[in-house]
N, C-alpha and C positions, 0 to 999 in steps of 0.2 A: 560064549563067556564061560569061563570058571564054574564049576557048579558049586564052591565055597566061597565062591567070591558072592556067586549071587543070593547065597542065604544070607552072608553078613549085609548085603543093600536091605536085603527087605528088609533084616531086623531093623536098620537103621531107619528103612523110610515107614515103617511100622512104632517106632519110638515116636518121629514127627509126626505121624497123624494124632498122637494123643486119644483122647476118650473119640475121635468121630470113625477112625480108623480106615481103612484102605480094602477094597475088593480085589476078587484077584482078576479082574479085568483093567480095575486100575495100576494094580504092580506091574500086570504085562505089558499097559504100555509102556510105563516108563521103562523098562528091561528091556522093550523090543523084541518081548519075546509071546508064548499060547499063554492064556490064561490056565489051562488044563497042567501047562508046565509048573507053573505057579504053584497052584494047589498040591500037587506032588510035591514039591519043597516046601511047601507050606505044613503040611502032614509032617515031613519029615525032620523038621524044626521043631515042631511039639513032640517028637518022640526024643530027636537030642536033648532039649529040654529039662526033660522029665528023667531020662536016663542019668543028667550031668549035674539035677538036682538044683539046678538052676532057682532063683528067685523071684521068675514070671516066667508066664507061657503065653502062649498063644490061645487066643479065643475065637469063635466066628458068630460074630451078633449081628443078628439082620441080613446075612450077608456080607459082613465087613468083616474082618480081621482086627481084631485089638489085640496090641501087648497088655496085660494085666498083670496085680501081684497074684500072690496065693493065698487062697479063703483060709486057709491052717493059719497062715501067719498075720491075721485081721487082730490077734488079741496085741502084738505086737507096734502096729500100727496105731490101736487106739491108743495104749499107753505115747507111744509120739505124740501123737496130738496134742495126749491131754495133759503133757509135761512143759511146764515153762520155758519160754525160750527166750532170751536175751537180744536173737540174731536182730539185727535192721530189718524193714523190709527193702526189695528191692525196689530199681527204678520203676521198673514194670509193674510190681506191684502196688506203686505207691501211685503210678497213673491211672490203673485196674481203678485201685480206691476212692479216688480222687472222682472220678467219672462216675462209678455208683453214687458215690456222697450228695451230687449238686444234680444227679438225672432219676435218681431211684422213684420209683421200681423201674427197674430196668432189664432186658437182656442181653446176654452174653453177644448175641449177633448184633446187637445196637451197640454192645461195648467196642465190639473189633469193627464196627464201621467207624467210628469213631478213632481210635486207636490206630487203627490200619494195620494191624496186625493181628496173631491168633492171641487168646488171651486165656485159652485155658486153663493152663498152668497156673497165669496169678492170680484165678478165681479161686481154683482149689487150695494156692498157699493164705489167702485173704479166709476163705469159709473153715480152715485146718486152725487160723488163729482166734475164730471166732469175730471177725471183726465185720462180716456179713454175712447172711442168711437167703433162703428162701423165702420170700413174703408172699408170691401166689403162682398162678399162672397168666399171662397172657391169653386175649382173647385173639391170637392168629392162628395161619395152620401150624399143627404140631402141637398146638400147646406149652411153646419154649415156656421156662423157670425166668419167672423176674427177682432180681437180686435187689436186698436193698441192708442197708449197714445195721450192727447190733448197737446193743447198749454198749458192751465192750469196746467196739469205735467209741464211743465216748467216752470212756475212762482211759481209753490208750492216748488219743488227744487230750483229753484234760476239756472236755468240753460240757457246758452244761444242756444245753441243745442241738437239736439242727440247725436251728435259729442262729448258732454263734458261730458258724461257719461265714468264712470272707464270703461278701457278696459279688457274685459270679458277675453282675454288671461291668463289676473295675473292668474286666477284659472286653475289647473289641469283641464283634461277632465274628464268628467265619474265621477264624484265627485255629491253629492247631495247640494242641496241648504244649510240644516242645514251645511254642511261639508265645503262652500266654505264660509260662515259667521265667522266660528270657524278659518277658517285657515286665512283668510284677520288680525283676531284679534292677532290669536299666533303672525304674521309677525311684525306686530305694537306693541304688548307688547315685543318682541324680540328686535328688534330698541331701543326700549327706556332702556330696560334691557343695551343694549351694548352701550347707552349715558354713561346712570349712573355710569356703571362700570369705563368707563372711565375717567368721571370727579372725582369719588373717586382715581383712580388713579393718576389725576392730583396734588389732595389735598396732597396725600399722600407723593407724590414726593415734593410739595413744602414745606411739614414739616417736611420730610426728610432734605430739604436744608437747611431749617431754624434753624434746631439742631443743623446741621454741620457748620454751620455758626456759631452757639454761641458758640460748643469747640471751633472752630478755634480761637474765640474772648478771649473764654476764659485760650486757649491756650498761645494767642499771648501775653495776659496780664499777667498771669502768666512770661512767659520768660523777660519779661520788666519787671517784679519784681525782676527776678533773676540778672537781668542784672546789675540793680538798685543796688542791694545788692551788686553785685561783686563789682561796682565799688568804692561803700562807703567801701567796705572791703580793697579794695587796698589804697583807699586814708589814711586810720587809719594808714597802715604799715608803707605808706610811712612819715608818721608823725612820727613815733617812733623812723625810719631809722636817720630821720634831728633833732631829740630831742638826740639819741647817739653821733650822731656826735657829734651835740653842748659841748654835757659833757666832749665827750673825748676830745676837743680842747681844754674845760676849764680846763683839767686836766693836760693837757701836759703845759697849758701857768703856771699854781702852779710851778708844778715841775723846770720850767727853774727861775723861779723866788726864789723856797729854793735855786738851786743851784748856781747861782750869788751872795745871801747872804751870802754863804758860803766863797767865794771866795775873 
């Protein structure tokens, strides 16, 4: 292989190990190459480095190999930190958080067993905004750091306790993080699914009523037509009834009047 090619791997797989970093027995095997080799590129990395004035170098802690920044430039760094920032957090870090919140005190190896990924990064972007801490050590080997949230987590949620965090119950056991996100949301788009439906229901029912109300009106109105009609119909009859009569009285008063002339 390339002997540029294979400075830029390590740098690269020297970036992914993050704070735990890589031996050079581990680069060699991924390289397929001596460890001895390694080390010799590895040397000669930190002298490019340093020559090209670079913004991190290479370190050997324990044994391992870390990318780090440079101690010159730590005043620089703090002012980061300690300058407000606006950004979101990410998804990673908002699951980082999420998992401290409802498990603390906690360790980083119980995070990413959990997780199922590394989680270094969103520890350090979570403890850079203050939003968790160190609260002691564990009693295992190594004495890992257990993490648990600040008060600043509760001013960034708007929370008055630990206490006012959702109760971790609502989710199934044994379920994944992605999985208890998905199912909080089905729950809530479910609820308002069965608002809707039943305010349409509502609608439906009161324009159901509203129709039936207007036959009925226009029912009722119809029949007060008919009504109307009947009754102009009877009052015409009874007019024609007291117009015969009239005639035939006038007809009978004739008749007695020829018959007296006669007489």
């Amino acid at each position: 292989m390339d002997y540029g090619r294979m400075k830029s791997i390590i740098e690269g797989l020297l970036f992914a190990a993050g704070d735990d970093g890589l031996d050079a027995r581990q680069i060699a095997s991924v390289l397929e190459s001596k460890p001895e080799v390694v080390a010799d590129i590895v040397e000669d990395m930190k002298h490019d480095f340093r020559r090209s004035q670079r913004g991190i170098q290479i370190v050997e802690i324990a044994g391992a190999y870390q990318l780090t920044t440079l101690p010159e430039h730590a005043p620089y760094f703090q002012k980061l930190a300690q300058s407000p920032t606006r950004a979101s957090l990410s998804q990673a870090a908002l699951e980082t958080l999420a998992i401290i919140a409802f498990k603390q005190p906690i360790t980083r190896v119980d995070i990413e067993e959990i997780r199922g990924v590394k989680s270094d990064r969103a520890i350090q972007t979570l403890a850079a905004r203050g939003l968790i801490e160190e609260v002691g050590r564990a009693e295992a080997v190594g004495r890992p750091i257990l993490y648990g949230t600040t008060k600043q987590f509760l001013d960034y949620f708007g929370l008055a306790g630990l206490e006012d965090l959702p109760n971790p119950d609502l989710f199934e056991n044994g379920v994944s993080l992605e999985e208890e996100t998905r199912m909080l949301f089905e729950k809530l788009e479910a609820r308002q699914i069965t608002i809707d439906d039943w305010n349409d229901e509502l609608v439906d029912e009161i324009r159901t009523g509203s129709d039936s109300g207007e036959d009925w009106s226009t029912e009722a109105s119809r029949e007060a037509d008919l009504g109307a009609e009947g009754s102009t119909e009877e009052g015409r009859l009874e007019d024609d009834r007291l117009e015969e009569d009239l005639q035939e009285n006038s007809r009978s008063e004739d008749d007695r009047e020829e018959v007296a002339g006669r007489v």
